[in-house]
N, C-alpha and C positions, 0 to 999 in steps of 0.2 A: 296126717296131722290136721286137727279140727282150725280153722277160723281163727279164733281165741288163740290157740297155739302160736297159730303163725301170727297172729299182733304182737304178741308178748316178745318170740324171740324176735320180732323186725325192731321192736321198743326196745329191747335189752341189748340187742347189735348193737345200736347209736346211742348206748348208755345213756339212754337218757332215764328220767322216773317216768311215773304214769301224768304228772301234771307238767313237767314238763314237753314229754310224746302231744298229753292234750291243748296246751298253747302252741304248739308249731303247725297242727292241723286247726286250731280255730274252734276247738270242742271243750268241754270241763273233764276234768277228771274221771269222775262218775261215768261219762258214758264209756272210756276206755277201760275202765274197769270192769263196764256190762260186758265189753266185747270181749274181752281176755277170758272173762267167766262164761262166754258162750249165753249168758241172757240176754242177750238183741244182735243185732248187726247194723254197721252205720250207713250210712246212704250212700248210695256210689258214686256221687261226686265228691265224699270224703276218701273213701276206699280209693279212686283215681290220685286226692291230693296227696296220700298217704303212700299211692305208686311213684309220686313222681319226685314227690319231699327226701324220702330214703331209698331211690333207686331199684325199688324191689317193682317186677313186673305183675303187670297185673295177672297174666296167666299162674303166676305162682301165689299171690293174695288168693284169689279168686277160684282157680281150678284147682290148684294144687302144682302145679308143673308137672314134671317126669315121677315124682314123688307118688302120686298120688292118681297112678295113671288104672290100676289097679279096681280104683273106688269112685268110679264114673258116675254113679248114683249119688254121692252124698256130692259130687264138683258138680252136676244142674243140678241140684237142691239150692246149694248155696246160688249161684247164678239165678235163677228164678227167685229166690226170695228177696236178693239184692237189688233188682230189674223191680221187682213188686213193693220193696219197702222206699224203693226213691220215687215210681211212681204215685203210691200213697201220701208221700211227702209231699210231692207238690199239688197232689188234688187236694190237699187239706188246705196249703197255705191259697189254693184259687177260690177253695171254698167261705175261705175266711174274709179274701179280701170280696167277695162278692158278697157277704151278708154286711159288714162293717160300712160298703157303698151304697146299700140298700136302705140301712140303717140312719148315714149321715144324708143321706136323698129327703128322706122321711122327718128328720131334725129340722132341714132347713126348709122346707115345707112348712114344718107347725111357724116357725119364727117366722118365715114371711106373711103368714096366713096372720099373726099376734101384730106383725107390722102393720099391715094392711088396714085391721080390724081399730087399730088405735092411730094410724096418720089422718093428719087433719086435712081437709078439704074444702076451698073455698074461690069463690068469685072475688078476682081484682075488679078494682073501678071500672075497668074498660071493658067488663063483662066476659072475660075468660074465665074458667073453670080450672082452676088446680086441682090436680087429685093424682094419686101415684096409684092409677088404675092398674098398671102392668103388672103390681104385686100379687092379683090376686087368680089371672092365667099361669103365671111363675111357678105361685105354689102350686097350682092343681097339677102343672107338669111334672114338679118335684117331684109331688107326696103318687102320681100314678108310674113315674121312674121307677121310684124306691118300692114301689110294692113288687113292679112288672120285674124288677132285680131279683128282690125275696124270690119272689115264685119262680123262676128260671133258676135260681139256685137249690129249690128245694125240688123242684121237678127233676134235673140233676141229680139231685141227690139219691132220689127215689130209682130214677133208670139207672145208677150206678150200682144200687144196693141190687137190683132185679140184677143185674148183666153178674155180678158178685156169685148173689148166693139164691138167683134162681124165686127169689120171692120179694114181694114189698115190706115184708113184716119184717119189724129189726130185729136180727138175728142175737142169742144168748150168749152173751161169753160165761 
């Protein structure tokens, strides 16, 4: 029994529909319907909530159980690919919040450097110096943060795609 298979009858067990199977795992619709049809599979931390929500074991999601002892080939396919697509998932979402920290590093940089550039500065009576001089070491930490972010995220990016597919060039889908 493929993947897809065993969602539908674990969904159809607990009579539930496909929208409601999808609010008890925290998903929409649509992606339970990718999985029943065999176009994607969900992240193993759903496939786990999915173990424990409706009592089915993971050896029996995931390998197949006694069922499926037969077709050991397609049970680490699935297992590798589940292992690879939750992997995937969270280097996407480290990837993201590392350009978006980069980005707002870079934001508050230009606005302090605008502040700086426009505070006024002057000598009281008593011949002190006013000036909001620390704006303008602030920004250059910022805006050199936010770039040294970018670049360790895309440097990353880069040794990932090599460690991947063996080369720098972005690969064709």
């Amino acid at each position: 029994m493929e993947f897809g298979e065993k969602v539908k009858a674990v969904r159809t067990k607990a009579g539930l529909t496909q929208e409601q199977f999808a609010q008890r795992l925290g998903v929409t619709r649509q992606a339970v319907s990718n999985w029943e049809n065999g176009r994607n599979l969900p992240d193993i931390e759903v496939v786990i909530a999915m173990s424990r929500t409706f009592g089915v074991s993971l050896d029996e999601l995931i390998l197949g159980g006694e069922d499926m002892a037969q077709e050991n080939d397609t049970r680490e396919d699935m297992a590798e690919k589940l292992i690879r697509d939750g992997s995937e998932g969270r280097w996407m979402r480290t990837s993201l919040v590392m350009s978006v920290v980069g980005a707002v590093l870079i934001v508050v940089a230009v606005v302090l450097a605008v502040v700086a550039e426009n505070s006024v500065s002057y000598v009281d009576a008593s011949g002190v110096l006013h000036e909001d001089f620390w704006l303008v070491p602030v920004s250059y930490a910022c805006a050199a943060a936010g770039v040294l972010v970018a670049l360790a995220n895309f440097v990353a990016q880069l040794r990932r795609r090599k460690r991947l597919t063996g080369s720098y060039r972005p690969t064709k889908k």
